[in-house]
BAFI-3210 file (N, C-alpha, C; in Angstrom, 3 decimals, decimal comma, padded with zeros to 6 digits):
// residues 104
n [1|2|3|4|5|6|7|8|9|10|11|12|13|14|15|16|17|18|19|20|21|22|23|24|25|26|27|28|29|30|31|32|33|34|35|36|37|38|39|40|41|42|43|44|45|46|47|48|49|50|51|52|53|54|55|56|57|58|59|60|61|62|63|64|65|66|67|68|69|70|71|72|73|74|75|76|77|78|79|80|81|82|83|84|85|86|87|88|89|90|91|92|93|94|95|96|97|98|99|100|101|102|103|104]
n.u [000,842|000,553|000,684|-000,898|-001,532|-004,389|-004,458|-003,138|-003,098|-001,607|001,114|003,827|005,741|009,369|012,001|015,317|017,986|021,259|021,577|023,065|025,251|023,404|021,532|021,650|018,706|015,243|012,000|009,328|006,923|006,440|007,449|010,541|011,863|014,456|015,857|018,080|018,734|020,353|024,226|024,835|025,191|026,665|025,244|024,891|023,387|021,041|019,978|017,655|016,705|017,692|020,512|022,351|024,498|025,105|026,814|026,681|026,790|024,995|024,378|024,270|020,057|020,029|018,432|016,989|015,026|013,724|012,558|010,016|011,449|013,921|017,148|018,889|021,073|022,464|025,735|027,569|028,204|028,225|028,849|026,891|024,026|021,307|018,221|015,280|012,639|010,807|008,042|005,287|003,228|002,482|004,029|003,623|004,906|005,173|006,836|009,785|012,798|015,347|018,444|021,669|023,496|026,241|029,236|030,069]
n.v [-001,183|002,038|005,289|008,177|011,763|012,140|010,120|010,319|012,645|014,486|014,158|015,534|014,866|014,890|014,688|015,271|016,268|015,937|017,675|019,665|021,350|022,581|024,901|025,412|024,117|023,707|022,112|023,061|022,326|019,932|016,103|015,037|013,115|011,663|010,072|008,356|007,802|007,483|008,268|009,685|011,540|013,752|014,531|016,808|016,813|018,083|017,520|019,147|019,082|016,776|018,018|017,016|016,233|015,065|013,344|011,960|009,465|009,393|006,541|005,088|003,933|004,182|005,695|008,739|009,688|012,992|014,216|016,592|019,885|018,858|019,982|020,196|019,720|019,864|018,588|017,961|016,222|013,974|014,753|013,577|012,635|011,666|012,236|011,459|013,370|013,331|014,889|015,134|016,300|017,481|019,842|023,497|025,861|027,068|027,262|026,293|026,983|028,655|027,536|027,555|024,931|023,476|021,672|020,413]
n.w [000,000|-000,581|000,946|000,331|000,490|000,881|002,255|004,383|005,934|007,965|007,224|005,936|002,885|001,755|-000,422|-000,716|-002,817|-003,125|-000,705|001,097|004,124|006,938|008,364|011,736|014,052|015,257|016,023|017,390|017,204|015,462|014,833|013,259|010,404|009,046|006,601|004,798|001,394|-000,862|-000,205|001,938|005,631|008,011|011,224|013,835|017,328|019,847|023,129|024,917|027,157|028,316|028,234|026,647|024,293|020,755|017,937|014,709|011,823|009,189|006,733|003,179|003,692|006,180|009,030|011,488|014,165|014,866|017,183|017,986|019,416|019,770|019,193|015,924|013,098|009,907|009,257|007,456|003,915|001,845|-001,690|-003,700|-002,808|-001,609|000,633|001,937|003,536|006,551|007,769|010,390|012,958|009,597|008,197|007,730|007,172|009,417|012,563|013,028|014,649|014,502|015,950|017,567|017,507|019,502|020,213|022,935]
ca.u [000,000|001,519|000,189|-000,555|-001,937|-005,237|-004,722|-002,657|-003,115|-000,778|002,651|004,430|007,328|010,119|013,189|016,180|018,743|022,784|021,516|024,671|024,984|022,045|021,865|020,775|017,434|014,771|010,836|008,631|005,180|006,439|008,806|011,088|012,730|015,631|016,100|018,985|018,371|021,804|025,337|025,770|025,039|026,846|024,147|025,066|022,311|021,466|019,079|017,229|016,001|018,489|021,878|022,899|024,978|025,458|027,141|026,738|027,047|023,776|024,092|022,475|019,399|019,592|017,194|017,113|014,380|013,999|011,326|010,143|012,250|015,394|018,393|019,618|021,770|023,263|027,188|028,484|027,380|028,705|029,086|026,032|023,115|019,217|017,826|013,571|012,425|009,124|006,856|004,692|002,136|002,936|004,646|002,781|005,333|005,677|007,157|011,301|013,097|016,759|019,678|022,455|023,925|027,704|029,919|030,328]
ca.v [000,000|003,811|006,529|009,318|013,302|012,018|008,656|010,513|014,480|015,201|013,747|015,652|014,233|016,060|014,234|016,246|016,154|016,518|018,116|020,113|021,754|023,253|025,971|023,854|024,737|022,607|021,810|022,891|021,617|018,623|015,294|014,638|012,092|011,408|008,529|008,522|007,070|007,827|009,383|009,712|013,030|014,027|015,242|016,794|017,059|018,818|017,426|020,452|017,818|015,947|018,844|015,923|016,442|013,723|013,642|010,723|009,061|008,425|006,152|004,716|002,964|004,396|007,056|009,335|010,485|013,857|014,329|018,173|020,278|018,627|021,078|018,732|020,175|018,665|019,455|017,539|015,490|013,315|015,358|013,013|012,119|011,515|012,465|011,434|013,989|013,375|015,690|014,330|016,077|018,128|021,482|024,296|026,574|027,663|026,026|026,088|027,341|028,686|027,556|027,291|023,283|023,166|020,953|020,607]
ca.w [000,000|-000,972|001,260|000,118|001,440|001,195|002,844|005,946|005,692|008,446|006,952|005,346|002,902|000,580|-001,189|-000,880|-003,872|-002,890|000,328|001,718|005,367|007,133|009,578|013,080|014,211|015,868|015,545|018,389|017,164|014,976|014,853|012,264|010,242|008,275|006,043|003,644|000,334|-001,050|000,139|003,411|005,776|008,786|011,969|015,211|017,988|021,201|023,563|025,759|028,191|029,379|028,100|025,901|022,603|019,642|016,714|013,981|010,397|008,533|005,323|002,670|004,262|007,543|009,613|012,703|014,503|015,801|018,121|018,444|020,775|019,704|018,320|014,865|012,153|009,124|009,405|006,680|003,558|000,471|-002,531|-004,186|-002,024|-001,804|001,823|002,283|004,699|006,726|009,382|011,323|011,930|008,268|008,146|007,390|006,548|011,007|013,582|013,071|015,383|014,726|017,145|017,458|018,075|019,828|020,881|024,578]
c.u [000,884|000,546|000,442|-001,204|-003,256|-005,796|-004,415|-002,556|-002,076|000,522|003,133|005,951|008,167|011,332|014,218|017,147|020,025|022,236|022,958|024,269|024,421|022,475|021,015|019,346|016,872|013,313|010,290|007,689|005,346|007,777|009,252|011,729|013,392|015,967|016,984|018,939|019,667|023,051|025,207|025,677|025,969|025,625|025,375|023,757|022,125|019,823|018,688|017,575|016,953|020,260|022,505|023,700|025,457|026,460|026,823|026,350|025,687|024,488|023,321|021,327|019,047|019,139|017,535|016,159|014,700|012,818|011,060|011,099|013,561|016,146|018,879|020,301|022,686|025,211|028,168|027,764|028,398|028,178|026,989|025,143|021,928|018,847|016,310|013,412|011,186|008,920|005,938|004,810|002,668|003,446|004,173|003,282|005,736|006,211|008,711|011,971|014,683|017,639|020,761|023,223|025,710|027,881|030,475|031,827]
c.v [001,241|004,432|007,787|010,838|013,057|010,811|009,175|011,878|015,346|014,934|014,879|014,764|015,051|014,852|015,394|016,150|017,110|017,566|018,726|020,896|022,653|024,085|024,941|025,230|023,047|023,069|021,900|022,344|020,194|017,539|015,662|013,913|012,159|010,195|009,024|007,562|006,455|008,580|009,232|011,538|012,530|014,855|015,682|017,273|017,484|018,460|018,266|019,743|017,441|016,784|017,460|016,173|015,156|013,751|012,006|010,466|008,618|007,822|005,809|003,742|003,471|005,712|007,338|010,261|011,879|014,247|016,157|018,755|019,747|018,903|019,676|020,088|019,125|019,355|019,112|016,630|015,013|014,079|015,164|012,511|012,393|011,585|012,310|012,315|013,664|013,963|015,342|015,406|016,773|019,737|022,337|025,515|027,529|026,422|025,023|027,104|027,634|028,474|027,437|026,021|023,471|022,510|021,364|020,601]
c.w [000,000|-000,134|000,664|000,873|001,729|001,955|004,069|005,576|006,738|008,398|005,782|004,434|001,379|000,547|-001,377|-001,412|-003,676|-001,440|001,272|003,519|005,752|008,458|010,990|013,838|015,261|015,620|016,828|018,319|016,033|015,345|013,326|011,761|009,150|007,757|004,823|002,435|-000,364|-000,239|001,493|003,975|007,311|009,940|013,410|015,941|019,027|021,837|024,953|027,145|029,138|029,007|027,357|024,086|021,969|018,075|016,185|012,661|010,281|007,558|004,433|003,917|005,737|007,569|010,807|012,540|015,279|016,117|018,130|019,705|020,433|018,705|016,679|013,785|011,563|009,077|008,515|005,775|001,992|-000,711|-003,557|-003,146|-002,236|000,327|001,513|003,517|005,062|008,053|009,725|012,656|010,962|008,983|007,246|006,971|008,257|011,726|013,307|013,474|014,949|015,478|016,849|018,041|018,447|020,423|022,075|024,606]
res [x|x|x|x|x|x|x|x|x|x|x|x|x|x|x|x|x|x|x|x|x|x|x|x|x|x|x|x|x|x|x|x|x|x|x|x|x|x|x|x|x|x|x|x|x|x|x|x|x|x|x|x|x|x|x|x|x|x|x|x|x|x|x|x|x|x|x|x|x|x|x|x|x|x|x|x|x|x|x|x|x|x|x|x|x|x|x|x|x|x|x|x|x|x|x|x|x|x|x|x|x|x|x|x]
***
Protein backbone atom coordinates (compact mmCIF):
# COMPACT_ATOMS: atom_id res chain seq x y z
CA UNK A 1 0.00 0.00 0.00
CA UNK A 2 1.52 3.81 -0.97
CA UNK A 3 0.19 6.53 1.26
CA UNK A 4 -0.55 9.32 0.12
CA UNK A 5 -1.94 13.30 1.44
CA UNK A 6 -5.24 12.02 1.20
CA UNK A 7 -4.72 8.66 2.84
CA UNK A 8 -2.66 10.51 5.95
CA UNK A 9 -3.12 14.48 5.69
CA UNK A 10 -0.78 15.20 8.45
CA UNK A 11 2.65 13.75 6.95
CA UNK A 12 4.43 15.65 5.35
CA UNK A 13 7.33 14.23 2.90
CA UNK A 14 10.12 16.06 0.58
CA UNK A 15 13.19 14.23 -1.19
CA UNK A 16 16.18 16.25 -0.88
CA UNK A 17 18.74 16.15 -3.87
CA UNK A 18 22.78 16.52 -2.89
CA UNK A 19 21.52 18.12 0.33
CA UNK A 20 24.67 20.11 1.72
CA UNK A 21 24.98 21.75 5.37
CA UNK A 22 22.05 23.25 7.13
CA UNK A 23 21.87 25.97 9.58
CA UNK A 24 20.78 23.85 13.08
CA UNK A 25 17.43 24.74 14.21
CA UNK A 26 14.77 22.61 15.87
CA UNK A 27 10.84 21.81 15.54
CA UNK A 28 8.63 22.89 18.39
CA UNK A 29 5.18 21.62 17.16
CA UNK A 30 6.44 18.62 14.98
CA UNK A 31 8.81 15.29 14.85
CA UNK A 32 11.09 14.64 12.26
CA UNK A 33 12.73 12.09 10.24
CA UNK A 34 15.63 11.41 8.27
CA UNK A 35 16.10 8.53 6.04
CA UNK A 36 18.98 8.52 3.64
CA UNK A 37 18.37 7.07 0.33
CA UNK A 38 21.80 7.83 -1.05
CA UNK A 39 25.34 9.38 0.14
CA UNK A 40 25.77 9.71 3.41
CA UNK A 41 25.04 13.03 5.78
CA UNK A 42 26.85 14.03 8.79
CA UNK A 43 24.15 15.24 11.97
CA UNK A 44 25.07 16.79 15.21
CA UNK A 45 22.31 17.06 17.99
CA UNK A 46 21.47 18.82 21.20
CA UNK A 47 19.08 17.43 23.56
CA UNK A 48 17.23 20.45 25.76
CA UNK A 49 16.00 17.82 28.19
CA UNK A 50 18.49 15.95 29.38
CA UNK A 51 21.88 18.84 28.10
CA UNK A 52 22.90 15.92 25.90
CA UNK A 53 24.98 16.44 22.60
CA UNK A 54 25.46 13.72 19.64
CA UNK A 55 27.14 13.64 16.71
CA UNK A 56 26.74 10.72 13.98
CA UNK A 57 27.05 9.06 10.40
CA UNK A 58 23.78 8.42 8.53
CA UNK A 59 24.09 6.15 5.32
CA UNK A 60 22.48 4.72 2.67
CA UNK A 61 19.40 2.96 4.26
CA UNK A 62 19.59 4.40 7.54
CA UNK A 63 17.19 7.06 9.61
CA UNK A 64 17.11 9.34 12.70
CA UNK A 65 14.38 10.48 14.50
CA UNK A 66 14.00 13.86 15.80
CA UNK A 67 11.33 14.33 18.12
CA UNK A 68 10.14 18.17 18.44
CA UNK A 69 12.25 20.28 20.77
CA UNK A 70 15.39 18.63 19.70
CA UNK A 71 18.39 21.08 18.32
CA UNK A 72 19.62 18.73 14.87
CA UNK A 73 21.77 20.17 12.15
CA UNK A 74 23.26 18.66 9.12
CA UNK A 75 27.19 19.46 9.41
CA UNK A 76 28.48 17.54 6.68
CA UNK A 77 27.38 15.49 3.56
CA UNK A 78 28.70 13.32 0.47
CA UNK A 79 29.09 15.36 -2.53
CA UNK A 80 26.03 13.01 -4.19
CA UNK A 81 23.11 12.12 -2.02
CA UNK A 82 19.22 11.52 -1.80
CA UNK A 83 17.83 12.47 1.82
CA UNK A 84 13.57 11.43 2.28
CA UNK A 85 12.42 13.99 4.70
CA UNK A 86 9.12 13.38 6.73
CA UNK A 87 6.86 15.69 9.38
CA UNK A 88 4.69 14.33 11.32
CA UNK A 89 2.14 16.08 11.93
CA UNK A 90 2.94 18.13 8.27
CA UNK A 91 4.65 21.48 8.15
CA UNK A 92 2.78 24.30 7.39
CA UNK A 93 5.33 26.57 6.55
CA UNK A 94 5.68 27.66 11.01
CA UNK A 95 7.16 26.03 13.58
CA UNK A 96 11.30 26.09 13.07
CA UNK A 97 13.10 27.34 15.38
CA UNK A 98 16.76 28.69 14.73
CA UNK A 99 19.68 27.56 17.15
CA UNK A 100 22.45 27.29 17.46
CA UNK A 101 23.93 23.28 18.07
CA UNK A 102 27.70 23.17 19.83
CA UNK A 103 29.92 20.95 20.88
CA UNK A 104 30.33 20.61 24.58
Amino acid sequence: MILSSSDYSKLNVAICLNIKPTIAHYHPTFDEIYFVLDGWIDLKTYDPAANRYAEQRLGQNEMALFPAGLHHVITASSNVNRLCVLMIPGFTGAGSVGQAVTAT
